[in-house]
C-alpha positions in Angstrom: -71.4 -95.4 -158.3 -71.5 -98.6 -156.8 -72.5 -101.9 -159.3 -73.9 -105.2 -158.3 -71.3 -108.3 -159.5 -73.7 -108.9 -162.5 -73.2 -105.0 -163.4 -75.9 -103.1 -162.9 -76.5 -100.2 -160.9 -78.1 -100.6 -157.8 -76.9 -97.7 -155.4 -77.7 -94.9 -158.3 -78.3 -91.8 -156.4 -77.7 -93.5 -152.9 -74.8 -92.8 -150.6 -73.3 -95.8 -148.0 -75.2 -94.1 -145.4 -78.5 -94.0 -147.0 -78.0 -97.9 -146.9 -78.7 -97.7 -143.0 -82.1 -96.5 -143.5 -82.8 -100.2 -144.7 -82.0 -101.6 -141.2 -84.8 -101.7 -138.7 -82.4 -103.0 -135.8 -79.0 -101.3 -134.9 -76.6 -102.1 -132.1 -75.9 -99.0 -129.6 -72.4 -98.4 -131.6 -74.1 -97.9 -134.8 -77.3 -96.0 -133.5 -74.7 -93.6 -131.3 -72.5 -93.0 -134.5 -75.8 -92.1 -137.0 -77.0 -90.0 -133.9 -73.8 -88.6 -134.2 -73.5 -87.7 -137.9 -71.0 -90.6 -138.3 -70.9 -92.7 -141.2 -70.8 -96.5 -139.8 -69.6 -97.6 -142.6 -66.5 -95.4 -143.0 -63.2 -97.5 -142.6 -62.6 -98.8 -139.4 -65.1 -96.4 -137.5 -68.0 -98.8 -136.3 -65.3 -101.7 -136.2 -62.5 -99.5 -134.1 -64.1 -96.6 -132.3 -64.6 -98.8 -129.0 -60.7 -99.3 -128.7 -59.8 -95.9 -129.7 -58.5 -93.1 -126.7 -61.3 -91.4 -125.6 -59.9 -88.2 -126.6 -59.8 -89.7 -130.8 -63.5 -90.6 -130.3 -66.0 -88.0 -131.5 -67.4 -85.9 -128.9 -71.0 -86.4 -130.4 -70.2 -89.7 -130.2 -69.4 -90.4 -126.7 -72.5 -88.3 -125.6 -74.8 -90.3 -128.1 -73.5 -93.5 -126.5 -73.9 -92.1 -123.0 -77.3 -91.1 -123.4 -78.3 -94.7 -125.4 -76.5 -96.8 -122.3 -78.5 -94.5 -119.6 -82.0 -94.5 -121.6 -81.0 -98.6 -122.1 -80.0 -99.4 -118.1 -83.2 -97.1 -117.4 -85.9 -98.9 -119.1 -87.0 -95.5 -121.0 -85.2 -97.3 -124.3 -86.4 -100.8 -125.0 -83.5 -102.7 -126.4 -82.5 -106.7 -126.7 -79.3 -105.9 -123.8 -76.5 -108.2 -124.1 -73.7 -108.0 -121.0 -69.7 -109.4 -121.8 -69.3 -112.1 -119.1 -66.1 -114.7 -118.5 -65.6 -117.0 -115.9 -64.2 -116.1 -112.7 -61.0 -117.0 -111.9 -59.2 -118.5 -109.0 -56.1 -116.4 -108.3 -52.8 -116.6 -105.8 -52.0 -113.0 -105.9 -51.9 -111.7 -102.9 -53.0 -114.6 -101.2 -55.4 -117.3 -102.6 -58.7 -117.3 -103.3 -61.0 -115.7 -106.5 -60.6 -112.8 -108.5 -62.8 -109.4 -107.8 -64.6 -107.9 -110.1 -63.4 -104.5 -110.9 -65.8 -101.1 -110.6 -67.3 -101.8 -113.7 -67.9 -105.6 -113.4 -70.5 -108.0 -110.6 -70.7 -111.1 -110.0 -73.5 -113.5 -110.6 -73.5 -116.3 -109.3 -75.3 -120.1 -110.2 -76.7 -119.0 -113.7 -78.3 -121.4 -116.1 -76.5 -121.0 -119.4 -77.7 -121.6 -123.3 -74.2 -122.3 -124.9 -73.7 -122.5 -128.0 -71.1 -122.4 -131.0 -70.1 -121.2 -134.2 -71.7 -125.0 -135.8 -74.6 -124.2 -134.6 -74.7 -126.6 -131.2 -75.8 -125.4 -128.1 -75.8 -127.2 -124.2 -77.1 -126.3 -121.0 -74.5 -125.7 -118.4 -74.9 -124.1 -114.7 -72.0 -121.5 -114.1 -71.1 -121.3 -110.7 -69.6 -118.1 -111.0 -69.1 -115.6 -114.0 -67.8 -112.0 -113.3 -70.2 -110.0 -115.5 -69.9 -106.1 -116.8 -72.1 -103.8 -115.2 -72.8 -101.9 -118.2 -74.5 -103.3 -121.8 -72.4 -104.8 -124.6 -72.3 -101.7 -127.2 -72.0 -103.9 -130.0 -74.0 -107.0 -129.5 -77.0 -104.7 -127.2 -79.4 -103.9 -130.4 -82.9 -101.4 -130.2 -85.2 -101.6 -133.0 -85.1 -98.2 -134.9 -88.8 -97.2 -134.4 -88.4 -97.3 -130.8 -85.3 -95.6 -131.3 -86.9 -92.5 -133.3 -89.8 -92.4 -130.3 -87.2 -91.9 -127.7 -85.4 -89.1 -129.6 -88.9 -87.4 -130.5 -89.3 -87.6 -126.7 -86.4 -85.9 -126.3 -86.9 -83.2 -128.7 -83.9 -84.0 -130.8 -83.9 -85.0 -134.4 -80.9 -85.3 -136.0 -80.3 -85.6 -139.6 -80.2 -89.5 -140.4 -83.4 -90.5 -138.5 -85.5 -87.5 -139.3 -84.1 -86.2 -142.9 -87.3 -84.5 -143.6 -88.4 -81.8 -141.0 -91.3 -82.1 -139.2 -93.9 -80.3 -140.7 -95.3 -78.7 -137.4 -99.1 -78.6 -136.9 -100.9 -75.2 -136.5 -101.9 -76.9 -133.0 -98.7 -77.4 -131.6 -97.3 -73.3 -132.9 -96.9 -71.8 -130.0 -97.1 -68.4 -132.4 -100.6 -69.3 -133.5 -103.3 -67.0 -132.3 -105.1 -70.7 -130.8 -102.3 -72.3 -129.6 -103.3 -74.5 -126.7 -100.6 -75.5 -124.4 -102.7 -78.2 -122.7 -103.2 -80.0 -126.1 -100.2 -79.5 -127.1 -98.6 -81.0 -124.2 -100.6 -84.2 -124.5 -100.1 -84.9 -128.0 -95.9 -84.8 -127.7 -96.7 -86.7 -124.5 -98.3 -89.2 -126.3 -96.5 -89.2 -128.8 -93.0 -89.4 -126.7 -94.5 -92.5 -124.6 -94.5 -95.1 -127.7 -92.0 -98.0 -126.3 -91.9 -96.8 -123.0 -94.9 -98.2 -121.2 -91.8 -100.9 -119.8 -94.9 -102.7 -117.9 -95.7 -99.1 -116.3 -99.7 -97.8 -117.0 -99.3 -95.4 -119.7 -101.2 -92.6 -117.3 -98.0 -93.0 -115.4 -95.3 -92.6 -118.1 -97.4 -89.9 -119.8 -97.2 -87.6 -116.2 -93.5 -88.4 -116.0 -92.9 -86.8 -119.4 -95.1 -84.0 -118.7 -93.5 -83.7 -115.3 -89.9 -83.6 -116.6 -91.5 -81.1 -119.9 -94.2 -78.7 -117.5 -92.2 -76.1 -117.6 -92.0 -76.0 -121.7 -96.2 -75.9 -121.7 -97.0 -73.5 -119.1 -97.6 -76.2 -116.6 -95.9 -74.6 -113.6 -96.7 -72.1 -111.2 -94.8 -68.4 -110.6 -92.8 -70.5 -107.8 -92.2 -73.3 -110.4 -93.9 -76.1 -109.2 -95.6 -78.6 -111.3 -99.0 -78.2 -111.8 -100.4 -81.6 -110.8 -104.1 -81.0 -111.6 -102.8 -79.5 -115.7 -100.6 -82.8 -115.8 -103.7 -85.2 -114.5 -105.8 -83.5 -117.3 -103.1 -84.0 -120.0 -102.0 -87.4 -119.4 -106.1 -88.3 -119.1 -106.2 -86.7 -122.8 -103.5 -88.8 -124.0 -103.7 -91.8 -122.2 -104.6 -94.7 -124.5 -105.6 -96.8 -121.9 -108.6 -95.3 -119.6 -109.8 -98.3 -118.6 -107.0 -98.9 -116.6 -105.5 -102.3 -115.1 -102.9 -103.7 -114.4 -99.9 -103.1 -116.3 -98.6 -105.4 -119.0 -95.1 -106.7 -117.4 -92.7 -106.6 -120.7 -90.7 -110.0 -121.4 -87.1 -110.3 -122.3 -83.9 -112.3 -121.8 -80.2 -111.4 -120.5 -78.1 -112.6 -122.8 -74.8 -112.9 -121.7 -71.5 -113.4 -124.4 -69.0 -115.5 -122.3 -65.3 -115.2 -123.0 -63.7 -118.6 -121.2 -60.1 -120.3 -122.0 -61.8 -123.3 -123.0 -63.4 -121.4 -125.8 -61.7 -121.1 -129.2 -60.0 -118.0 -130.6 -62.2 -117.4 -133.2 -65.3 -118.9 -131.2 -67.8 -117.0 -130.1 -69.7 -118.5 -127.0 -73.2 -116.7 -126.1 -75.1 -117.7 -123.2 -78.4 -117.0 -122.6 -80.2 -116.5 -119.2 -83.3 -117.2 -120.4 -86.7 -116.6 -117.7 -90.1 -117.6 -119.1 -91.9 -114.3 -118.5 -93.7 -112.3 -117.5 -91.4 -111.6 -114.9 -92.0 -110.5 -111.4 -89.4 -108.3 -111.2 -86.8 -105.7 -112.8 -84.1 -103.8 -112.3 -83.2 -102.9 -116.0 -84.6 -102.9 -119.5 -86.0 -106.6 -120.4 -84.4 -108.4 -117.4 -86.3 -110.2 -115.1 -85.5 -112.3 -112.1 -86.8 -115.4 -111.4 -88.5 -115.9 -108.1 -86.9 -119.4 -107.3 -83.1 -117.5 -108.4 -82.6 -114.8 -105.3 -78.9 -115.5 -106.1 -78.9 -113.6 -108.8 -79.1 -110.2 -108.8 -81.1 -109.2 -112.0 
């Protein structure tokens, strides 16, 4: 039983685990661990499990993580993305001249970085270079955990942590029940799977890609298997929020980048922020935009 320092009990029936239900925000390590049926908390796992062989790693694990990194990358996951960046380096190896990046790393070149330090001060700086990793920082990339429960309900998977009670299904969405209704069944979980992802798309669109990718699961194909359009239309017209129509909202955001550089202190941690007024004009992943003036930097 755990005790406070002044004594009393404060976990009483509580586990360490049951403590994550209190956070509303996790990073992509600890949402792929709890996904997992890992205990974050358990020694050295959240801290560790990034430098451990892939082979000591959980299987759950590494397909939790591959699935949270895709959704992320994707925009079908929205999430505060943070990329590991260092300076690039002039180099004499084999002849003179800059380091490449490796497979997993780009370049960016003339960004406008937010510097700061552990005191607290920060600076403006222009970078002419930085060698940046292609894929989001696991531990620093966070996604708030409502969002986070929408995308797995989208998916059709609850695991244990996020969704310790089941479901009690609805009579409407039974398929065993003598009214079952596969239409209005397919645009409530459509609806209900689109919270988060509108990612400045109309929701009439992200509902018929759900239903699209799920047609086959609510009788929405034909005997050859092709979607039928005119079912999905009527769904996603049930479901969508938003019959009006107009343009789509375009979602804001900031890259930020965590920038590893000799200069900086062993035990300092330098993040930069490439920070673009929204809304932006254009996107290639979740909450990035690029600034029209910036075609240098491919974001």
């Amino acid at each position: 039983m755990a005790t406070s320092k002044y004594g009393s009990n404060v976990a009483r029936s509580f586990t360490t685990l049951d403590f994550w239900r209190i956070c509303d925000e996790l990073s992509l390590v600890q949402a792929a661990l709890l996904i997992a049926g890992e205990n974050p908390s358990d020694e050295g796992m959240e801290q560790y499990i990034e430098q451990w062989p892939i082979e000591r790693q959980p299987s759950e694990y590494r397909a939790a993580r591959a699935a949270l990194i895709h959704a992320v990358i994707g925009r079908r996951l929205p999430a505060k993305i943070v990329y590991q960046a260092r300076d690039r380096n002039w180099v004499s190896t084999g002849g003179y001249g800059y380091e490449p990046p490796d497979s997993n790393e780009r370049i960016v070149k003339d960004a406008l970085l937010r510097v700061g330090d552990n005191d607290g001060n920060e600076r403006f700086t222009p970078s002419p270079e930085l060698i940046v990793d292609t894929d989001p920082d696991p531990y620093r990339t966070t996604i708030m955990v409502d969002a986070l429960k929408s995308w797995l309900r989208g998916r059709d998977f609850r695991p244990q942590f996020f969704f310790p009670e089941k479901d009690e299904q609805a009579n409407y969405l039974d398929p065993a029940h003598a009214r079952y209704a596969p239409k209005l069944a397919a645009a409530i979980r459509a609806w209900e799977a689109a919270e988060g992802q509108d990612s400045g798309r109309s929701p009439k669109t992200v509902l018929a890609k759900w239903l699209r990718e799920h047609a086959v699961q609510f009788g929405l194909t034909d005997s050859e298997g092709k979607t039928n359009e005119t079912g999905i239309e009527e769904c996603a017209k049930v479901a969508n929020w938003e019959p009006r129509g107009g343009a789509p909202r375009t979602p804001e955001g900031s890259l930020a980048i965590t920038v590893a550089t000799g200069a900086a202190k062993k035990n300092s941690a330098l993040t930069a922020d490439r920070a673009i007024p929204g809304p932006y004009t254009h996107s290639k992943s979740n909450g990035l935009g690029k600034d029209p003036s910036d075609e240098d930097i491919p974001f």
